[in-house]
N, C-alpha and C positions, 0 to 999 in steps of 0.2 A: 411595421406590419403592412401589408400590400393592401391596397383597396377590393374593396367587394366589386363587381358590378353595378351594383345599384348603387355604391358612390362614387363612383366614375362616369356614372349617366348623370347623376344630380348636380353633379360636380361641370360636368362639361353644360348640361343647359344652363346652367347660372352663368358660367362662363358665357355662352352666345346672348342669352337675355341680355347680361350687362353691354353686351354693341349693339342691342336694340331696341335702346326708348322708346320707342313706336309700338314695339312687342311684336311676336312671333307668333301665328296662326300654327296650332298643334304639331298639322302633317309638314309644317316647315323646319319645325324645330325637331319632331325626328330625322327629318332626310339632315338636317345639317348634324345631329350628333351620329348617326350613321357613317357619314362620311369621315369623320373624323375616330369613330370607334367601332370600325368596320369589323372588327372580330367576333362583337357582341350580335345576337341574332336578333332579327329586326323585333319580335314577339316580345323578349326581355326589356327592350328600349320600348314601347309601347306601352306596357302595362308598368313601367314606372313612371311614365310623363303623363298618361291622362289623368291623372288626379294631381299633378306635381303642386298644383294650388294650397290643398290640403294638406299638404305633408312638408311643405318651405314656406314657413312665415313671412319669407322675404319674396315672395312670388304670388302675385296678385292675377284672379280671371273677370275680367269687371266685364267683359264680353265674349260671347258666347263662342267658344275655340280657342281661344286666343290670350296667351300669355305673357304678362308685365313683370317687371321689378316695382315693389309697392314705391320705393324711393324717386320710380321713374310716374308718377301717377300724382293727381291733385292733391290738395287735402282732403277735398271731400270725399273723391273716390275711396284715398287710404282710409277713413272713415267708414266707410262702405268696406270696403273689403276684412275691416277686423271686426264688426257687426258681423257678417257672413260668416269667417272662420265660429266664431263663439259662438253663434247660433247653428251652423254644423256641427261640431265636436270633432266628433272621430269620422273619417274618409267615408262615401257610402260604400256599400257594399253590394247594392245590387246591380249594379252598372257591369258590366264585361259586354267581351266579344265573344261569340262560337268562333273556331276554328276552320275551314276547313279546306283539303288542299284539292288545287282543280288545273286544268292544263291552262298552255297559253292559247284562252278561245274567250267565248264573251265570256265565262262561268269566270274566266282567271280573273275579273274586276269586282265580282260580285263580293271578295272579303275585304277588298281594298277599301270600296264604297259601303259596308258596313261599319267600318273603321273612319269613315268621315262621313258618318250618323251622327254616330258616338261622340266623336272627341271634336270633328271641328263642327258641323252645323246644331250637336248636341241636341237633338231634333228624336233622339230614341237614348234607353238606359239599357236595354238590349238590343241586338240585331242579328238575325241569321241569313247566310246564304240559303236562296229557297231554291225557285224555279222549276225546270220538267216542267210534270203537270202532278204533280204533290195534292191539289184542289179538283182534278178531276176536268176540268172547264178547258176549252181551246184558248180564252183569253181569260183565265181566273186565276193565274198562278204569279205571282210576284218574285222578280228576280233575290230581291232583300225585303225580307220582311222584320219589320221593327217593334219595340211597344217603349213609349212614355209613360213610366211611374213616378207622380209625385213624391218627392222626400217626404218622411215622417214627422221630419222637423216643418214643413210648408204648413203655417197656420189655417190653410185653404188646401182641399185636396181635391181635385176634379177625379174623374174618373180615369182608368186607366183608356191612354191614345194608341189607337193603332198606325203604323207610319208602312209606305209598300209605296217600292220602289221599280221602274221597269227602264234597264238598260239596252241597250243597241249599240252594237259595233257597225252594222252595217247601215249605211247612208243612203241608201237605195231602200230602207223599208221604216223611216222616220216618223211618217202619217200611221203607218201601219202601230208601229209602237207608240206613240198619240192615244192613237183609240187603245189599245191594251193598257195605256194607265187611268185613261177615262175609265175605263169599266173596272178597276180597284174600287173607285170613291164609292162603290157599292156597300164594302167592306172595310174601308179604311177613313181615318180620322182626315189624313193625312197623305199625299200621292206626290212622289219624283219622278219626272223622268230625265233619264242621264246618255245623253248623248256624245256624238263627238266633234271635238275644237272645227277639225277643219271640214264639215258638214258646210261645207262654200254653199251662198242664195238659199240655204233652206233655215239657216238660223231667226233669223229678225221674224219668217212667218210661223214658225215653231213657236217663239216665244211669245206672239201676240196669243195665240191661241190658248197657249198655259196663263196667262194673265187673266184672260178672257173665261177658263173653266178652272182657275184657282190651281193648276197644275203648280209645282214648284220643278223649273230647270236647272238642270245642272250639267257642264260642259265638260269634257273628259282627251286627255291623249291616248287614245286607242293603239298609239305605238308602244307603249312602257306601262306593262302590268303592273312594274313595281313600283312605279311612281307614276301616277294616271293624271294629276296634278288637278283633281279637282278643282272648279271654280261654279260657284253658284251665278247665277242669272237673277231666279226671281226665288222666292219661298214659297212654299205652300202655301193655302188659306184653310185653315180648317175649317173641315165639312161633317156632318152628320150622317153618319152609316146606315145604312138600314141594315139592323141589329138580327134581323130575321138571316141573314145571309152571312152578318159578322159569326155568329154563333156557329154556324152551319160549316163554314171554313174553317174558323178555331179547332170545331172538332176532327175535321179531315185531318190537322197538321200530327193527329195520334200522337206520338209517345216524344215526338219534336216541340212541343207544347209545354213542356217541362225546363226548355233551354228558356220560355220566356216569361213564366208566371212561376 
């Protein structure tokens, strides 16, 4: 009987896990079973690997994106990682991506970098492409907007995080998108800004700056939508909202508000 899909992805990442002890950061280990099971659409391979932890006892995530073979991991960790399975149970469920399709312009990275929210800096349990002015504000609209919900199972549950993200293609308006993610931390827990690799002499003063107001940076190829090849810089530092303004936007995002609560 011929394989499903879904066991021809699970099948092929075990196979790549097993060449790499070190382990494979999420958005690697799709591009490499992509290329290799190029028939299948990228969406299909995606929504069977971000949880592949959960669903292959022989596949450990002991850090945050990034997938092991348990056999390839300490004792301790393996320790850790079958604690975690049995105190998860069954995969969550509230985790996904929105969809949605957009040209090749800055809009085209807004789902890609939703998708490495989620699965590699796992920094959001939802995330939508936003942007326009959806908030009404010249600087109040976040290109991805996120939220953190703690599991059910987490014996500690903070309140739910808001994460908002502002990307730029263009290199020539850098500062300008700076100050557009400054003015999120108004409204978010949480703030990126995602720039591009080869942004030549403006990186190292971008980056002091985000260190400086807790920004988290993130470095992007603004040549290849479909593989943008994220790389993080720094994290965010969570900040405190003023809730008067979180509320106030929540309520703008109308009937979009349903994709993340």
């Amino acid at each position: 009987m011929p394989q499903t899909q879904r066991e021809k992805i699970i099948s092929k990442a075990l196979e790549i896990l097993e060449r790499h002890p070190n382990g494979v950061r999420y958005t690697e280990l799709t591009r490499l079973i992509k290329e290799e099971l190029f028939d299948i659409p990228d969406n299909t391979i995606q929504s069977n690997i971000w949880n592949l932890d959960e669903k292959i006892n022989e596949v450990s995530k002991p850090e945050r994106g990034i997938f092991f073979l348990v056999k390839y991991l300490s004792s301790e960790r393996q320790m850790e990682s079958l604690q975690n399975k049995t105190l998860n149970g069954a995969p969550k469920k509230d985790t996904k991506i929105i969809e949605k399709t957009s040209g090749l312009s800055e809009e085209s990275f807004y789902q890609p970098f939703a998708h490495y929210l989620l699965n590699d800096l796992e920094e959001c349990t939802k995330a939508i492409p936003l942007g326009g002015n959806k908030f009404g504000d010249r600087w109040g609209t976040p290109d991805v907007f996120g939220i953190y919900k703690f599991s059910e199972t987490d014996p500690i549950r903070p309140q739910v995080e808001i994460v908002s993200a502002e990307i730029k293609t263009d290199t020539n308006q850098l500062i300008t998108a700076f100050g557009q993610a400054s003015a999120y931390k108004l409204f978010s827990h949480k703030v990126y800004l995602v720039i591009p690799k080869d942004a030549e002499g403006e990186i190292s003063r971008i980056e002091s700056l985000c260190l400086r107001y807790g920004l988290g940076l993130i470095l992007f190829d603004r040549s290849n939508h479909k593989n943008p090849n994220f790389e993080i810089r720094t994290r965010a530092i969570k900040n405190e909202p003023d809730y008067f303004y979180l509320n106030l936007y929540l309520k703008r995002l109308g009937g979009r508000i349903s994709e993340l609560f």
